[in-house]
C-alpha positions as CSV (number, residue, x, y, z in Angstrom):
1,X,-80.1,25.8,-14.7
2,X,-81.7,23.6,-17.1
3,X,-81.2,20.4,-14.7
4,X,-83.4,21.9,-12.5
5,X,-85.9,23.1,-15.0
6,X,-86.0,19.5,-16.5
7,X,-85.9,17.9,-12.4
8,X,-89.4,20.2,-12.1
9,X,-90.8,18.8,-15.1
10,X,-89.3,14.9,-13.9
11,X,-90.7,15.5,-9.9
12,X,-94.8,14.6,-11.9
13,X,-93.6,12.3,-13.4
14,X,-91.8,10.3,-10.8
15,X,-94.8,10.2,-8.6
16,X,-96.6,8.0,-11.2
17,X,-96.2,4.3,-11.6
18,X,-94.8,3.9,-15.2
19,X,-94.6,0.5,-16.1
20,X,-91.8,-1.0,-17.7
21,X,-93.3,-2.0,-21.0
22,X,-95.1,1.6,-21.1
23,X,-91.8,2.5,-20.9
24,X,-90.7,0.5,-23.4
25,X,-93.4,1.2,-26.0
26,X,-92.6,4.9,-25.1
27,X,-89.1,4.4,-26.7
28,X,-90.1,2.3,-29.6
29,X,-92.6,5.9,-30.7
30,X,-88.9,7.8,-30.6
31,X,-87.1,5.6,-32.3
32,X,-89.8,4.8,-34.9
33,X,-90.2,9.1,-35.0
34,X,-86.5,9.4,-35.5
35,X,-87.0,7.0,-38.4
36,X,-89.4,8.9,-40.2
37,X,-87.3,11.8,-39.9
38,X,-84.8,10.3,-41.5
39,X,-86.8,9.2,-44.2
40,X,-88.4,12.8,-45.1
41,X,-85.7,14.9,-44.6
42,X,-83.5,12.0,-46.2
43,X,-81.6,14.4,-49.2
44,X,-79.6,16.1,-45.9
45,X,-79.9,13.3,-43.4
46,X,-79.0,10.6,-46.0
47,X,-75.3,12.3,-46.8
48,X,-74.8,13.5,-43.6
49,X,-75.5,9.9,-42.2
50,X,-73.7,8.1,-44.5
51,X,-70.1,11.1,-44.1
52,X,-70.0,11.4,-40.8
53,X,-71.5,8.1,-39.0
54,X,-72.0,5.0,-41.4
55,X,-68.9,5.6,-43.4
56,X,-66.3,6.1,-40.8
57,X,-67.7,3.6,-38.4
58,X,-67.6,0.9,-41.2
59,X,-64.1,1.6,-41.8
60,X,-63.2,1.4,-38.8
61,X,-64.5,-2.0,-38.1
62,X,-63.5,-3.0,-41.0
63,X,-59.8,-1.6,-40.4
64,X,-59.3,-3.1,-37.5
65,X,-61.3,-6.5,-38.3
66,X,-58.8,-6.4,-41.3
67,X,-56.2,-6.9,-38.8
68,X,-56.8,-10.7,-37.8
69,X,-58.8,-11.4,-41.0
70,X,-61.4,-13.4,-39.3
71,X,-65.4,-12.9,-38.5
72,X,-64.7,-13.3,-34.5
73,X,-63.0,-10.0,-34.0
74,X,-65.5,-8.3,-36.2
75,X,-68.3,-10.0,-33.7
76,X,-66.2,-8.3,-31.1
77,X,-65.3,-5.2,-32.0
78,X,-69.3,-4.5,-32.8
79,X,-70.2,-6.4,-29.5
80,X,-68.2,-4.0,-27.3
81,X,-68.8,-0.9,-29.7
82,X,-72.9,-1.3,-28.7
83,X,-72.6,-2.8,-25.2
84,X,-70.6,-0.1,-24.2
85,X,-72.9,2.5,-25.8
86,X,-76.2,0.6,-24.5
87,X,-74.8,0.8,-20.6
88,X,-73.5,3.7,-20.9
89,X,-76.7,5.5,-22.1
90,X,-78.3,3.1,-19.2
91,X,-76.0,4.5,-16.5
92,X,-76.0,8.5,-17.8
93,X,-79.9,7.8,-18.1
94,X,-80.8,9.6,-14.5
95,X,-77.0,12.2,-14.4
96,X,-78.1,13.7,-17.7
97,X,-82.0,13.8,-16.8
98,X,-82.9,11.3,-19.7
99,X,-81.0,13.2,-22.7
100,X,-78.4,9.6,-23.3
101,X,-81.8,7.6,-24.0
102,X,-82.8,10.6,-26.5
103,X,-79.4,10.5,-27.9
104,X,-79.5,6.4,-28.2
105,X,-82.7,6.6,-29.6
106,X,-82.9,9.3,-31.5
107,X,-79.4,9.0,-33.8
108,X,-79.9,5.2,-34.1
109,X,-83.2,6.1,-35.6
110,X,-82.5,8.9,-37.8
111,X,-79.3,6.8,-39.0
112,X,-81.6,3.6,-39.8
113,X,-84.1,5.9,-41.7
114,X,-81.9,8.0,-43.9
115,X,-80.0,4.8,-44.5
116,X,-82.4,2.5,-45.6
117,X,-83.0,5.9,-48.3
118,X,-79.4,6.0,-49.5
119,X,-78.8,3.4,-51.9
120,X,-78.4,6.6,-54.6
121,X,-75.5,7.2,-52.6
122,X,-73.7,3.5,-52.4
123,X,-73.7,0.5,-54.7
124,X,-76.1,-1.3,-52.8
125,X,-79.8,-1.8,-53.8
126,X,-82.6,-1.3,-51.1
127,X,-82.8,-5.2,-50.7
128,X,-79.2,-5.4,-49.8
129,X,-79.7,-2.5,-47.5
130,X,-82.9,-3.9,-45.6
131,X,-81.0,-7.5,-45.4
132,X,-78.0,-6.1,-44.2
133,X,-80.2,-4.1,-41.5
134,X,-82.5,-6.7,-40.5
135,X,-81.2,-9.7,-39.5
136,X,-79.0,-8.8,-36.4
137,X,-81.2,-5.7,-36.2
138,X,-84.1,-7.5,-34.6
139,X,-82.0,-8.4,-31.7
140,X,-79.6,-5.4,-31.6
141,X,-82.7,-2.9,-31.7
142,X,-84.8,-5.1,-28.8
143,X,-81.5,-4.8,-26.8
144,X,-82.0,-0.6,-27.5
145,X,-85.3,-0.6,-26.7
146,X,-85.1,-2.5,-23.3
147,X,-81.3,-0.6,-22.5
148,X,-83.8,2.1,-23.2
149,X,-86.7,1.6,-20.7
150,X,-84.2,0.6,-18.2
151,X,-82.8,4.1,-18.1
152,X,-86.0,5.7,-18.5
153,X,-87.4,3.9,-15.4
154,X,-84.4,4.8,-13.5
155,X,-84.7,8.5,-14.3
156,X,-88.3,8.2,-13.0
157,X,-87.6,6.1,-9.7
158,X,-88.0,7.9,-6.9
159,X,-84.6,8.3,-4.6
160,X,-86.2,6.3,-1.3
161,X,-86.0,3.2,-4.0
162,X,-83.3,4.2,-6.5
163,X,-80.6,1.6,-5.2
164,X,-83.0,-1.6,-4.9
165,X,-83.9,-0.3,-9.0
166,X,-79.8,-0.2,-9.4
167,X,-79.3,-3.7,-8.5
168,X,-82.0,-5.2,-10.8
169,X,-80.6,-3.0,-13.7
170,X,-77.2,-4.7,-13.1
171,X,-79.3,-7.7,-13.4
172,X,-80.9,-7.4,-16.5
173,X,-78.1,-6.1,-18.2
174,X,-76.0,-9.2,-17.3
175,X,-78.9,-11.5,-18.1
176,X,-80.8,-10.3,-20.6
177,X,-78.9,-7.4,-22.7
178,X,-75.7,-8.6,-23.0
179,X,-76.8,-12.1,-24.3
180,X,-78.9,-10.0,-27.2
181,X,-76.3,-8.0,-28.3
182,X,-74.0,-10.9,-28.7
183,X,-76.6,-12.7,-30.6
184,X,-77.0,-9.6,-32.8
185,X,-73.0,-9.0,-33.1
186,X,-72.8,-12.9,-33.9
187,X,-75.5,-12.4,-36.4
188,X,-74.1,-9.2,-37.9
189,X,-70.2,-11.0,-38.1
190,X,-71.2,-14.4,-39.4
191,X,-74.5,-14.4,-41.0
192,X,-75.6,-11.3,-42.5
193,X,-72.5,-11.6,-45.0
194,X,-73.6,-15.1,-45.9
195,X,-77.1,-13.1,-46.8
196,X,-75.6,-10.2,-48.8
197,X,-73.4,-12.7,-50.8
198,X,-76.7,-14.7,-51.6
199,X,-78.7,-11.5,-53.4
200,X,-75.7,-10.1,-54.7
């Protein structure tokens, strides 16, 4: 039932020519809305982010990084973690009528801004936050915003052209995604630790 309310809403929609960097823009507004959510309502968002996604996801990467002591498996294990979750989101984009992009966007956004307000709750100053962000972020969020657009314009393509759409999506994903989110992981294993050592 509300499939087919949202597929009435989508039918507009799909006879318009979106572009792919409206499209694109049109995710970076969520995800910079999601942020300032996460700022203002940062004294609940803030402990909730840090309990129930930052925390455990840290230790587990650090857990199982721990296991071969060495920055390559920590590159992989967050290379797979956000490839996975950036084509997955891509391929549930049109089956769940646009709410995986929402979800990508949306959490990643209200994560980033009540984490960039919790250093009350850590050890870490601001500075150490933003430079632990920022670095691999530039990549890893571009690789969000495009996975992003990709599964929006999907979800607006109309059927006649869907599978031509498909094939290019497999493309850019191959070509362009998963080269950015191994730059980011490489980034986020190797070089952002070398940065938080340096202001420590």
């Amino acid at each position: 039932m509300l499939y087919k309310a949202i597929d009435a809403k989508l039918e507009p929609l799909r006879e318009k020519d979106h572009t792919f960097w409206q499209l694109f823009v049109f995710s970076m507004r969520i995800f910079a809305g999601a942020i300032i959510i996460g700022i203002l309502f940062n004294q609940f968002l803030a402990v909730f982010a840090y309990q129930y996604f930052l925390a455990p996801t840290l230790g587990i990467i650090n857990r199982l990084a721990a296991l071969y002591d060495h920055p390559f498996w920590l590159m992989l294990i967050i290379f797979l973690k956000n490839s996975l979750a950036v084509v997955l989101c891509i391929c549930l984009a049109r089956r769940t009528r646009g709410i995986s992009i929402s979800l990508l966007l949306g959490l990643n956004g209200l994560i980033i801004g009540s984490v960039l307000t919790m250093w009350y709750l850590t050890d870490l100053s601001l500075t150490m936050i933003i430079v632990g962000i920022m670095p691999h972020g530039i990549f890893e969020f571009t690789a969000v915003f495009l996975g992003s657009a990709y599964g929006l314009k999907l979800l607006l393509t109309r059927e006649s052209v869907l599978k031509k759409y498909n094939n290019l999506i497999k493309n850019k994903i191959i070509r362009i995604l998963i080269p950015l989110l191994l730059v980011a992981a490489c980034i986020e294993a190797y070089i952002t630790p070398v940065f938080m050592g340096l202001i420590q």
